[in-house]
N, C-alpha and C positions, 0 to 999 in steps of 0.2 A: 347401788344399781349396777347391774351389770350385764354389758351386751355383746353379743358375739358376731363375729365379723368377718362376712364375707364378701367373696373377692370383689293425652289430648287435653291440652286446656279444656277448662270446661266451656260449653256453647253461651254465649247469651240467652237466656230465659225465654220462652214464646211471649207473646202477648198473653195478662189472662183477662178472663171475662168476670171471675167470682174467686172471694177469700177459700184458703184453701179449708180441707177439715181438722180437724185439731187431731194429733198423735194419738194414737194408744198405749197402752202397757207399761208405763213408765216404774222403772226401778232402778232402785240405789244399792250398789255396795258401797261398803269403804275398807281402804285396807290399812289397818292400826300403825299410828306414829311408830318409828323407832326410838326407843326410851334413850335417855341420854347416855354416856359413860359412865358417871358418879351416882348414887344414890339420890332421888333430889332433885339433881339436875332436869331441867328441861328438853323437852325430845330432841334427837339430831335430826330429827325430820317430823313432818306434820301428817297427819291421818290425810290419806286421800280419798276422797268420795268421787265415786266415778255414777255418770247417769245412762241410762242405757234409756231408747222407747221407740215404737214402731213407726214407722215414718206415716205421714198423713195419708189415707187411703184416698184417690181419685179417679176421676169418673170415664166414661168412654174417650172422651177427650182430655187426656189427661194433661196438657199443657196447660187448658183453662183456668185449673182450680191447684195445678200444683206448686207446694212452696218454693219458695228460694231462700229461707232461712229460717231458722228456728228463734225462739224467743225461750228464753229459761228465764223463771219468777223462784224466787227461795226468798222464805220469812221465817220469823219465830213464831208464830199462829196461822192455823188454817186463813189461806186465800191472802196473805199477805206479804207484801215484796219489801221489806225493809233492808232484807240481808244484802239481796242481788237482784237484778236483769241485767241478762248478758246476752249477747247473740251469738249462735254457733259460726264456724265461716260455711258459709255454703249450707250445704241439706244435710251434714253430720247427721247423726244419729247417736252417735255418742259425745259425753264432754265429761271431761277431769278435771279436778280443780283441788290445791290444797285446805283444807277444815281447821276451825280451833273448834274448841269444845262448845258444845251445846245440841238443842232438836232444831231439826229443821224441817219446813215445812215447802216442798218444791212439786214444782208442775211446769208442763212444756206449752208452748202458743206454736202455730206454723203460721208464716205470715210470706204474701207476696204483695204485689204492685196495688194488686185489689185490695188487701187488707189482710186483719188478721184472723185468726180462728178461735176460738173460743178456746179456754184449757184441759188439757187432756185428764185425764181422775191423778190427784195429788202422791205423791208418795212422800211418805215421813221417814228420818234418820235420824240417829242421837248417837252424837260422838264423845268419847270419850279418852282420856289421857293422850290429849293433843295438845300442842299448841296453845298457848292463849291469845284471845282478838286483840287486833289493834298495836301490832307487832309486824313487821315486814317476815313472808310467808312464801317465798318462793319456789319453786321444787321443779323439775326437769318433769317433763311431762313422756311417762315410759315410752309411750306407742309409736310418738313422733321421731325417736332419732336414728339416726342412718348413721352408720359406718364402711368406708368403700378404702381400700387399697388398691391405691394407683402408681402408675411413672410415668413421669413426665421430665423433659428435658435431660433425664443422666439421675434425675432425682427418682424415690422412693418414698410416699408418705401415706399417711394416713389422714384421710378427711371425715369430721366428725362435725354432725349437724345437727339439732334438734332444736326446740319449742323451752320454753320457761316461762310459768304462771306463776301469777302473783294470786296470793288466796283471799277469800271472801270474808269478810269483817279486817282483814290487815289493815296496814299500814304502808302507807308509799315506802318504795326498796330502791335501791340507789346504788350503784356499782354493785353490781350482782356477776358471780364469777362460779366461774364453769370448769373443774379440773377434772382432767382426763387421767387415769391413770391405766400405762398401757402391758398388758401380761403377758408373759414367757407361756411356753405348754405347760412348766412345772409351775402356773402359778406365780411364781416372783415378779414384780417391776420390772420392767423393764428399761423405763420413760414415762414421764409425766408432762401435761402441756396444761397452759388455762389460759382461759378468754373470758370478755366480760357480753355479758347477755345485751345485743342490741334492740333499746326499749324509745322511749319519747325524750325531747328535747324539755330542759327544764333548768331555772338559774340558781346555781347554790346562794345558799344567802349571805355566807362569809367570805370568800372570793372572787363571789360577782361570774364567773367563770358558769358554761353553758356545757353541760356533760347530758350525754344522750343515752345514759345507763338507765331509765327513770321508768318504773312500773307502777302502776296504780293498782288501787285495790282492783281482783278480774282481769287488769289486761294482761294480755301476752306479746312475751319480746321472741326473736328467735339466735341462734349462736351457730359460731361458723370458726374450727380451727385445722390446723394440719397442726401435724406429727410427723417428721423425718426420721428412715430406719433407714438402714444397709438393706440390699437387697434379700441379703441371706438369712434376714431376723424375721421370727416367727413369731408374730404377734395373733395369736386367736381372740384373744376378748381385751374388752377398756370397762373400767370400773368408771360412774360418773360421780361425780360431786357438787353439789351447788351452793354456795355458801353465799349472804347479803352482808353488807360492809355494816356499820354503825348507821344510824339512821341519820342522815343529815337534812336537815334543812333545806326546801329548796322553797322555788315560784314559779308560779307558770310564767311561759314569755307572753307577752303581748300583743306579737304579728298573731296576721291570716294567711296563711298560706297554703294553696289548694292545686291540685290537677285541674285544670281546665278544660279539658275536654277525655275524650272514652280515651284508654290508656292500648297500643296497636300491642299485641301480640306475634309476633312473627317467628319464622326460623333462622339461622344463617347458615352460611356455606355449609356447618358438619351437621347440621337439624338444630341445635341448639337453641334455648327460646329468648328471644331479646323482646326487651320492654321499651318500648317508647312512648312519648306524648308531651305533653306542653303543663307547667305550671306555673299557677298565676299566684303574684301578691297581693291581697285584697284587703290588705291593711291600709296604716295609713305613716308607716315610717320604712325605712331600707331593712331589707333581711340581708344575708349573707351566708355561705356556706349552706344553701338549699336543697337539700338531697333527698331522694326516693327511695326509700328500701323495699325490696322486692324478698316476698318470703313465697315459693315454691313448693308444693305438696304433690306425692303421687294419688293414686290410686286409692291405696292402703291406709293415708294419713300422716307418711314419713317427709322427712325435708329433703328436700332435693334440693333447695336452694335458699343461699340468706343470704345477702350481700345490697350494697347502694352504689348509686351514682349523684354526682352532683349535676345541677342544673348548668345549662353553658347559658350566662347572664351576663353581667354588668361588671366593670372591673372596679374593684376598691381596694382603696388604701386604707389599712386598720392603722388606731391608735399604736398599737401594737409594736407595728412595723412590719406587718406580714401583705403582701399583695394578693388576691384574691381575684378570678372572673367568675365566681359565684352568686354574685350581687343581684337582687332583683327591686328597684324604686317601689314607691304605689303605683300600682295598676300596671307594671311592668309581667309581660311573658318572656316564659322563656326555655328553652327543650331540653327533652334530656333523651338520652339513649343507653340502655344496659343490657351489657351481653352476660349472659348469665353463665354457670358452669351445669344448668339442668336439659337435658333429651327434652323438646318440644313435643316429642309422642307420648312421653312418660306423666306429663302435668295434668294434674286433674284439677288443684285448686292456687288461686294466684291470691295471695293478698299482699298490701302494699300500706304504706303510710311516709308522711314527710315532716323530714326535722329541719331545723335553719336553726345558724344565732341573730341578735340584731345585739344592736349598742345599748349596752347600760343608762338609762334616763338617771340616772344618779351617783354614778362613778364608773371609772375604766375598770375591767378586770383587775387583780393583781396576778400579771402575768409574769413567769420567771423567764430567764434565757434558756433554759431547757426545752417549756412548753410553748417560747414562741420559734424555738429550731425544728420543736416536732411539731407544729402547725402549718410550720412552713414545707415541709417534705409531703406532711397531707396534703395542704392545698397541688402542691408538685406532683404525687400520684395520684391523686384521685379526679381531679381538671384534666387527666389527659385522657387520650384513644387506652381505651381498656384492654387494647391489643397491647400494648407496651406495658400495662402491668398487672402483673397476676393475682390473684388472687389471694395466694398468701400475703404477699407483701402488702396488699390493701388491709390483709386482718392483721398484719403484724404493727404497720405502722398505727391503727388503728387503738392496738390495745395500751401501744406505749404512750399514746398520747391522753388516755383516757387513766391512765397508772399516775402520771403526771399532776394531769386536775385533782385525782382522788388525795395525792402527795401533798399540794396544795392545801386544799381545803382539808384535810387534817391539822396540818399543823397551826392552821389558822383557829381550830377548834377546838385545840388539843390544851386542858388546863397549864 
């Protein structure tokens, strides 16, 4: 892949009256796996099938009856959803997703407060020398990623943002990583940088250890890196790469942890869009390290924004030895505030999700001194005023703490 680089939230929905009407037109491309290296080998990428279809048509009053989200149904037989239902974010009209081999058989629903709409006429696809199911399938979603050359403070860098999907019939993907490779005018390297796709909170099963790398079959995580150059270096394009670690083993955790009420959108001093609001624990044991991530899309469907903050909560003390005010009891509230790096004017769609660890119900972590010094420097930048740290240093520390676990439960796994 390769991209070239240069230099309003959306309103709350009206009230409706009636489900909306179902889509029209719906069709499928897909654009064919990259074959592997070797003869044999398996693709270095999976076939992408992209869905296109005409947004639901409505009436004089079109608040009444208009969607607020799409519903995608894919089977192996007419009118059958065994594959997938996924929801678009917002009123999309398009969705990409990685393919293994086989037909498929997909249609669209548009669904709002009132309900949903009947399916729009089916379209059929049959993929070929992809990928096989039930394999971790991830792939950078082309549409989605932004490249911006900036300076800030005496520095020079490059920020690089986009979307990563996990495909349909896969396999849970786990430390999923994102390398940048950054080009001269003649083409040559220049620099390279990687980051790990920030996905769901999930426990390895051999280190006990809570890594937020975790993509399910359908869901989408998003990634957030800089690159530092001299001022005087000419970087026109970045090649991407995405690559899934070895399939590891995980579990879901066993809190609830939720937003509590509507999430405030605001500006700040330069326009910039800040997220705040309250979430609750509705479980029935302690969380800890309770964070919000905020993924930001313009107009177009690019990322403006990926980054989290933690909940300001409860103070605790880990087995660990690590001190923590991220803490949140049962039934405990508690706020959060994020300033984001995206133009308030520029946002056209907000979506959001929350990670936490709690304690191991049947051993401690096996934590090293490494990853309880770089737990502890996270809890130290990410607890504080977001004024005092940047951005980078949130993804920097971020990745190495997440290199760490992955280091861990390798060797814990490793014959």
């Amino acid at each position: 892949m390769l991209v070239f680089i240069g230099a309003s939230v959306q309103a709350q929905p009206a009230p409706c009256t009636a489900p909306p009407r179902p889509p029209d037109g719906v069709t499928a491309t897909v654009i064919p796996a990259i074959r592997g290296a070797t003869p044999g080998a398996p693709p270095s990428t999976p076939a992408i099938l992209t869905l296109m279809w005409t947004a639901s048509p409505v009436g004089p009053a079109a608040a009444d009856t208009a969607p607020t989200v799409y519903v995608i149904e894919a089977g192996t037989a007419r009118g059958a959803s065994n594959v997938a239902v996924v929801e678009t974010e917002g009123t999309e009209v398009t969705y990409s997703t990685p393919m293994p081999n086989g037909t498929f058989y997909v249609r669209v629903k548009a669904r709002n407060a009132c309900g949903t709409s009947p399916s729009s006429p089916e379209a059929v696809t049959r993929v070929t020398g992809s990928a096989a199911g039930g394999k971790p399938n991830p792939v950078i979603l082309l549409e989605t990623v932004r490249t911006v050359r900036e300076r800030l403070g005496g520095t020079n860098f490059i920020r690089v943002m986009g979307q990563v999907r996990n495909g349909w019939r896969a396999s849970e993907a786990s430390f999923i990583e994102v390398t940048a490779t950054f080009e001269g005018p003649d083409g040559k390297a220049v620099g390279t940088k990687a980051t790990y796709v920030n996905g769901s909170s999930r426990r390895l099963k051999s280190s006990r250890i809570v890594t937020d790398t975790v993509l399910e079959p359908t869901a989408t995580g998003c990634f957030f890196m800089f690159a530092d150059f001299p001022a005087t270096a000419q970087v026109p394009s970045v090649g991407l790469v995405v690559t899934s670690s070895a399939s590891y083993e995980t579990e879901p955790l066993r809190g609830r942890v939720r937003v509590e009420s509507a999430i405030l959108q605001q500006a700040d001093g330069f326009g910039d869009l800040t997220v705040s609001g309250q979430m609750k624990n509705s479980g029935d044991s302690l969380t800890y390290f309770n964070e919000i991530w905020t993924e930001a899309k313009d107009a177009e469907g690019k990322v403006l924004e990926c980054d989290a903050t933690y909940v300001k909560g409860s103070s605790v003390a880990l087995e660990a030895g690590i001190a923590t005010r991220t803490g949140l009891d049962p039934a405990e509230v508690g706020v959060f505030r994020n300033s984001t790096e995206a133009v308030l004017a520029s946002v056209n769609g907000l979506r959001h999700w929350i990670n936490w660890d709690e304690r191991d119900r049947r051993r401690p972590a096996a934590a090293t001194p490494l990853y309880r010094a770089l737990r502890q420097r996270a809890a130290a930048v990410l607890e504080t005023d977001e004024q005092t740290s940047s951005p980078q240093e949130r993804v920097d520390v971020r990745d190495a703490l997440r290199r760490e676990v992955q280091s861990i439960e390798h060797r814990l796994t490793s014959p």
